[in-house]
KOLRO-669804 format. One line per field, with one value per residue (C-alpha): y, x, z; residue number from 1. Coordinates in nm, 2 decimals, m for minus. Layout:
# residues N
c2 = c(Y, ...);
c1 = c(X, ...);
c3 = c(Z, ...);
pos = c(NUM, ...);
# end
This chain:
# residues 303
c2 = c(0.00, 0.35, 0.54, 0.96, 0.98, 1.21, 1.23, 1.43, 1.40, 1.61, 1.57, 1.83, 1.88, 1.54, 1.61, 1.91, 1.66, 1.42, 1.66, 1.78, 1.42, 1.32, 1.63, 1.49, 1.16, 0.93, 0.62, 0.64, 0.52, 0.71, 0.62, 0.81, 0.79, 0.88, 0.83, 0.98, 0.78, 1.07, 1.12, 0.77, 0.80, 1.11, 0.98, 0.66, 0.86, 1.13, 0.99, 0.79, 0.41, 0.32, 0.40, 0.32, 0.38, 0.37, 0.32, 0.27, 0.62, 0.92, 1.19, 1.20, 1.27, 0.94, 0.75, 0.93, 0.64, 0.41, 0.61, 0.65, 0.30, 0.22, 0.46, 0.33, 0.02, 0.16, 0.43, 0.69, 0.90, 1.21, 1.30, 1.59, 1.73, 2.04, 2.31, 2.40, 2.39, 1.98, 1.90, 2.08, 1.96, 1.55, 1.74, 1.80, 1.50, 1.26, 1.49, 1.47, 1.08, 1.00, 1.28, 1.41, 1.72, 1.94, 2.26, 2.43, 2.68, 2.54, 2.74, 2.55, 2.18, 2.05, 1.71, 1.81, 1.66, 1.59, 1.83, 2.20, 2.42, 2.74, 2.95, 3.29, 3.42, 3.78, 3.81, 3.72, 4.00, 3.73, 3.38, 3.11, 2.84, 2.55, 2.17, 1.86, 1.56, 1.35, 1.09, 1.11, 1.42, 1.63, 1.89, 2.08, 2.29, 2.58, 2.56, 2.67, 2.58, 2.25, 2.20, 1.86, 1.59, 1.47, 1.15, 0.87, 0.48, 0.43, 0.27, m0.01, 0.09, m0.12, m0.08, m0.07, m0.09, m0.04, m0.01, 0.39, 0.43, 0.83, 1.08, 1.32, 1.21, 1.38, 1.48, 1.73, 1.86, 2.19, 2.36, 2.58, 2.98, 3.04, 2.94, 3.09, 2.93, 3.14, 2.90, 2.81, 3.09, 3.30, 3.65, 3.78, 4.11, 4.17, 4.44, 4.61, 4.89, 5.15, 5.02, 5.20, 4.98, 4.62, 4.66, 4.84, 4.46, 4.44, 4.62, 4.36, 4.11, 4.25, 4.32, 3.90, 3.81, 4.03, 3.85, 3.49, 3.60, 3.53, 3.78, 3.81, 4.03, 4.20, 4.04, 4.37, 4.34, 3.98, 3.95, 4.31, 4.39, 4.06, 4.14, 3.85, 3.51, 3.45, 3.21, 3.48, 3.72, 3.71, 3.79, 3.62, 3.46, 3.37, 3.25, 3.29, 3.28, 3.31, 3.44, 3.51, 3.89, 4.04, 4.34, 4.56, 4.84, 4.99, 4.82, 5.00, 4.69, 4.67, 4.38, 4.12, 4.16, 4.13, 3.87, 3.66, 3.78, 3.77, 3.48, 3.65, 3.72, 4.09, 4.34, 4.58, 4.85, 5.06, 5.32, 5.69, 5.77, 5.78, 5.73, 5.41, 5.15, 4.95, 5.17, 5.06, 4.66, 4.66, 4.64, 4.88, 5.14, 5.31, 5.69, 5.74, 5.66, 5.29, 5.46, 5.62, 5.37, 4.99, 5.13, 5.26, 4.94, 4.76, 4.96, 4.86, 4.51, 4.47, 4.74);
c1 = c(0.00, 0.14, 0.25, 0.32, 0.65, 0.71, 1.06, 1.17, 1.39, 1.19, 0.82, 0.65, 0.73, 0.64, 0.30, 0.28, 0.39, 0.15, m0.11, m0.03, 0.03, m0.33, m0.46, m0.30, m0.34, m0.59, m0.55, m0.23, m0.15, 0.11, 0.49, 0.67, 1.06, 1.29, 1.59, 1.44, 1.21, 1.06, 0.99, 0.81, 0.63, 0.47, 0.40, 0.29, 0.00, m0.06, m0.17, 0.13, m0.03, 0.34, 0.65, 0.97, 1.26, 1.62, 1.90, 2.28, 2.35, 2.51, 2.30, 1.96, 2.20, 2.34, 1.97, 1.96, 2.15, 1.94, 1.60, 1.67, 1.72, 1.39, 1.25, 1.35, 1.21, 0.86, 0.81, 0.65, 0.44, 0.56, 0.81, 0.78, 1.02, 1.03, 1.20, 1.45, 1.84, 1.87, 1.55, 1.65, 1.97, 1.84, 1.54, 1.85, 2.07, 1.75, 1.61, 2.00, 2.00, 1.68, 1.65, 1.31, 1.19, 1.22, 1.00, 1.15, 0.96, 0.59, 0.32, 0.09, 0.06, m0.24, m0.37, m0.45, m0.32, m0.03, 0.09, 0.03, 0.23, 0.26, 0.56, 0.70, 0.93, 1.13, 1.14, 0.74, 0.60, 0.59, 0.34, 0.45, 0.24, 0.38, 0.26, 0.47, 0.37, 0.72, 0.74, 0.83, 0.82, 0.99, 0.91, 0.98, 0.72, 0.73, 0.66, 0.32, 0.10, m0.11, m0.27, m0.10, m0.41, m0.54, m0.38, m0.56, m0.50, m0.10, 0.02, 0.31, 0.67, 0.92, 1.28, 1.53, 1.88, 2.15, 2.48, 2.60, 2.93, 2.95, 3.17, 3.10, 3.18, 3.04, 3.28, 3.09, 2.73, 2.71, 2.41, 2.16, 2.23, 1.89, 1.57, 1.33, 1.07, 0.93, 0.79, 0.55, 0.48, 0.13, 0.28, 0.58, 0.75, 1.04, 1.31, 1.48, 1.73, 1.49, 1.64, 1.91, 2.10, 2.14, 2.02, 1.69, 1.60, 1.46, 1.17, 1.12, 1.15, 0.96, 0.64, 0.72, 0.68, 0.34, 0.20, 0.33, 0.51, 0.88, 1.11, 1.27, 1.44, 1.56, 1.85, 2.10, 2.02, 2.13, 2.43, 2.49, 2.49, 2.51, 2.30, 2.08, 2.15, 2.12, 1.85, 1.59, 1.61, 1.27, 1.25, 1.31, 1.63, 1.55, 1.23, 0.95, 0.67, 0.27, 0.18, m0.14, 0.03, 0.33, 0.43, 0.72, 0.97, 1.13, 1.13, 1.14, 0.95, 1.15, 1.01, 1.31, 1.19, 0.80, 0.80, 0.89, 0.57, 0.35, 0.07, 0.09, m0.28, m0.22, 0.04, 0.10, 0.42, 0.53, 0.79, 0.81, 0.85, 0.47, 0.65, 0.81, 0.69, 0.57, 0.28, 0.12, 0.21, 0.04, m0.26, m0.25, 0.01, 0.10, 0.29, 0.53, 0.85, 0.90, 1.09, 0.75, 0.51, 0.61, 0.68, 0.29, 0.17, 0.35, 0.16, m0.15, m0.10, 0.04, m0.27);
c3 = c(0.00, m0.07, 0.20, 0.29, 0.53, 0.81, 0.88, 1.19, 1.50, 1.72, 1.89, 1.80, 1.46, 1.42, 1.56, 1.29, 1.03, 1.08, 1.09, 0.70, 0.60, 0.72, 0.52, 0.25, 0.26, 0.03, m0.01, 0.16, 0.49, 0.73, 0.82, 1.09, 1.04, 1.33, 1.51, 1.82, 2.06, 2.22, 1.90, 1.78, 2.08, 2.03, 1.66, 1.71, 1.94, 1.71, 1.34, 1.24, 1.13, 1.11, 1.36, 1.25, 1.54, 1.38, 1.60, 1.55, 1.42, 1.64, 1.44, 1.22, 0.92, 0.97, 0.86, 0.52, 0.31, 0.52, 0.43, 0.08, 0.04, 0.19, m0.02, m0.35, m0.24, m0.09, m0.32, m0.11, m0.25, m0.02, 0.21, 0.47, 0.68, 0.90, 0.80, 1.06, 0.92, 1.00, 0.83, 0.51, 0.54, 0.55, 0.28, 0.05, 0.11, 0.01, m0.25, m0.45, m0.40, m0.45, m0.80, m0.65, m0.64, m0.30, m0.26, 0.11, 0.34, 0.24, 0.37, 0.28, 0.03, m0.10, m0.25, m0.63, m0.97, m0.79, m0.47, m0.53, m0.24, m0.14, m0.02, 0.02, m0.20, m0.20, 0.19, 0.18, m0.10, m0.31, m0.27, m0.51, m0.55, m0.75, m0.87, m0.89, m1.00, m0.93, m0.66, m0.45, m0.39, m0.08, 0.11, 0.40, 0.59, 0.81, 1.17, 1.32, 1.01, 1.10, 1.43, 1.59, 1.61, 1.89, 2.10, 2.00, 2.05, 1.99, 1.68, 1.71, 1.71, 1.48, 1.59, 1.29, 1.38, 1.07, 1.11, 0.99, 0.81, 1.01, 0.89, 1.19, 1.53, 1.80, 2.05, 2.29, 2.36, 2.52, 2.67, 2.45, 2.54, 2.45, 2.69, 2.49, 2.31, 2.00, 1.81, 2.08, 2.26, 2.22, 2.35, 2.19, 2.32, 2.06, 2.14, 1.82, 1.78, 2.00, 2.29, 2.37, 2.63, 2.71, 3.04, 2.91, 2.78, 3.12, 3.03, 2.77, 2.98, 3.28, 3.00, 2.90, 3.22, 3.31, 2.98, 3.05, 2.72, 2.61, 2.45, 2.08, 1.92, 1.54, 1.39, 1.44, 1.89, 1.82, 1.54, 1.55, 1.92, 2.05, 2.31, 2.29, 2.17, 1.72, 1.83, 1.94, 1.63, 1.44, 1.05, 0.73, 0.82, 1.18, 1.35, 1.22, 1.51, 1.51, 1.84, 1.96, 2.05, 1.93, 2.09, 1.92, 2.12, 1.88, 1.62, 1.27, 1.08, 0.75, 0.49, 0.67, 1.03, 0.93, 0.72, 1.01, 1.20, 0.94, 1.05, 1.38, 1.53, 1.67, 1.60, 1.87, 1.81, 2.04, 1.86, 1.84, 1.52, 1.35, 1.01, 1.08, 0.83, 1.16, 1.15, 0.88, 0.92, 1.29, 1.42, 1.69, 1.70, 2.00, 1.89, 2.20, 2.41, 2.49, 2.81, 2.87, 2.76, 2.92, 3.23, 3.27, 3.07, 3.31, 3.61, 3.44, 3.46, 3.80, 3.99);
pos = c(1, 2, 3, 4, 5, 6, 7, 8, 9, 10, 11, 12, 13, 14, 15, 16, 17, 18, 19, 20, 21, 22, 23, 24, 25, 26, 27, 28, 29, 30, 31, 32, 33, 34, 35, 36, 37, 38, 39, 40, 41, 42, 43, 44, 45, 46, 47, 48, 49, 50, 51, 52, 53, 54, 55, 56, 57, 58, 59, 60, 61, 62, 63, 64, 65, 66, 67, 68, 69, 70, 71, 72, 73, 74, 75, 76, 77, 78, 79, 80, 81, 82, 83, 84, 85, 86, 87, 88, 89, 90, 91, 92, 93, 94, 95, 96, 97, 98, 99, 100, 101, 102, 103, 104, 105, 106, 107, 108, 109, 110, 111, 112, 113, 114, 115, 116, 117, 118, 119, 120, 121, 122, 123, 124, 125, 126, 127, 128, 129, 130, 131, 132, 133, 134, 135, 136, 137, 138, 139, 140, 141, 142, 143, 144, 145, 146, 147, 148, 149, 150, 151, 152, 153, 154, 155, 156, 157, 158, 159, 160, 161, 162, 163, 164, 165, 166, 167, 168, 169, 170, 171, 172, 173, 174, 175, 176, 177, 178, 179, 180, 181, 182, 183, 184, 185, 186, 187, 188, 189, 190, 191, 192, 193, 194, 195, 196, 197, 198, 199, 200, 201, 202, 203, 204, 205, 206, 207, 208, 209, 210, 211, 212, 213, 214, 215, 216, 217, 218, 219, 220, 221, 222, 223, 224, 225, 226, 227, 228, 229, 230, 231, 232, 233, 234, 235, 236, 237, 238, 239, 240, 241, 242, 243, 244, 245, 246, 247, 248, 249, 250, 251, 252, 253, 254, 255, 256, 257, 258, 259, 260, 261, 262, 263, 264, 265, 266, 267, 268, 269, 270, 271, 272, 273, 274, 275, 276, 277, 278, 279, 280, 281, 282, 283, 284, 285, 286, 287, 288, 289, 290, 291, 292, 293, 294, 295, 296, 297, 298, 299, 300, 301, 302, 303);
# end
């Protein structure tokens, strides 16, 4: 029976996965591909028919041989991958081997004479939708676009161990610097060049914290400045969250920065200068100091 593969090395993205596989999916049934078991758990309760758990490699890279194999055999009809630097990565490793097309950054894929996706293009003024009718076909797809499906009865789990000719060894793991978590979080407070000193990122924080929020930034605070970690910036080249609320100090809201916050619910910016292009991409502006204007938001939410 023909297939659609999720391949991913991390729960949640799995979860997403699955959910666009099962909108997708016809006749097909539903394989979950993983080095992870976190990971084939999580699938094996959330729409995968089919869980298969590799072991004997050091890192997800390592399977690709081992998954392209299988899929000259199987003959998927798709593969879908997150699109986080790993996932396109493995995405271009098994698109080259296997000669398949591979569309990256999907917004959204459709079932129609063949798979028709959607995707930004130009730092997001441009929507391309293209149709391929190759199989398999690849593809990887943005973060924060399918609702996971609900838990239902778990499907088995097949263990596959293969032996991995690795090229990489791993030699250390160090701790993330970053503790944030964009992608999942429904308040955003973002900091940009309006604040002035490190140390003002306090008021970002303290504005996070009165919203059960976490705190991003624009790419020049992060590689610029370096006063928060790469991890955090938001825009075209960096995360690319869909918060419930996104709040803005400062930021100016060039095309980069707001493509990345584009399927965000509410736009709220906070900047001083009534000009700014911010003002016409939010949803609420608010004309004034930041220095003036968290501090009595942030009396607000504490009285």
């Amino acid at each position: 029976m023909a297939e659609l593969w999720v391949l991913a090395d991390k729960a949640e993205t799995a979860k997403e996965l699955l959910a666009h596989a099962k909108s997708l999916a016809g006749d097909e049934t539903i394989a979950c591909l993983t080095g992870s078991a976190e990971t084939a758990e999580a699938a094996a309760a959330h729409g995968a028919d089919r869980v298969l758990l590799y072991e004997g490699g050091s890192r997800p890279e390592s399977y690709v041989p081992h998954w392209c194999e299988r899929a000259r055999l199987e003959r998927p009809a798709a593969l879908l991958l997150g699109a986080d630097r790993r996932s396109k990565e493995i995405a271009a490793r098994m698109a080259a081997r296997l000669q398949a097309g591979l569309i990256s950054d999907c917004v959204k894929l459709e079932r129609r004479e063949g798979f028709y996706s959607e995707r930004y293009l130009f730092g997001g003024l441009c929507l391309a939708g293209e149709t391929t009718g190759s199989a398999p076909f690849l593809a990887t797809m943005a973060a924060g676009k399918a609702q996971p499906l609900p838990a239902g009865a778990p499907a088995s789990v097949e263990k596959v161990t293969v032996s991995c000719d690795d090229a990489v060894r791993r030699i250390d793991l160090r701790p993330h610097r970053s503790a944030s978590n964009l992608m999942e979080a429904k308040v955003i407070v973002c900091a940009g060049r309006g604040v002035a000193k490190q140390e003002d990122l306090k008021l970002a924080e303290e504005l996070a914290r009165a919203l059960g929020g976490e705190v991003g930034c624009t790419r020049p605070v992060a590689e610029e400045r370096h006063w928060m970690p790469e991890e955090n910036y938001i825009g075209i080249t960096g995360k690319k969250p869909a918060p419930e609320l996104y709040i803005t100090l400062g930021v100016s809201g060039q095309i980069q920065h707001m493509s990345g916050v584009r399927d965000s619910k509410c736009i709220v910016a906070i900047e001083k200068n009534d000009g700014a292009p911010i003002t016409e991409a939010a949803d609420y502006t608010i004309i004034g100091d930041l220095y003036e204007v968290v501090p009595k938001m942030l009396a607000e939410l504490r009285s």
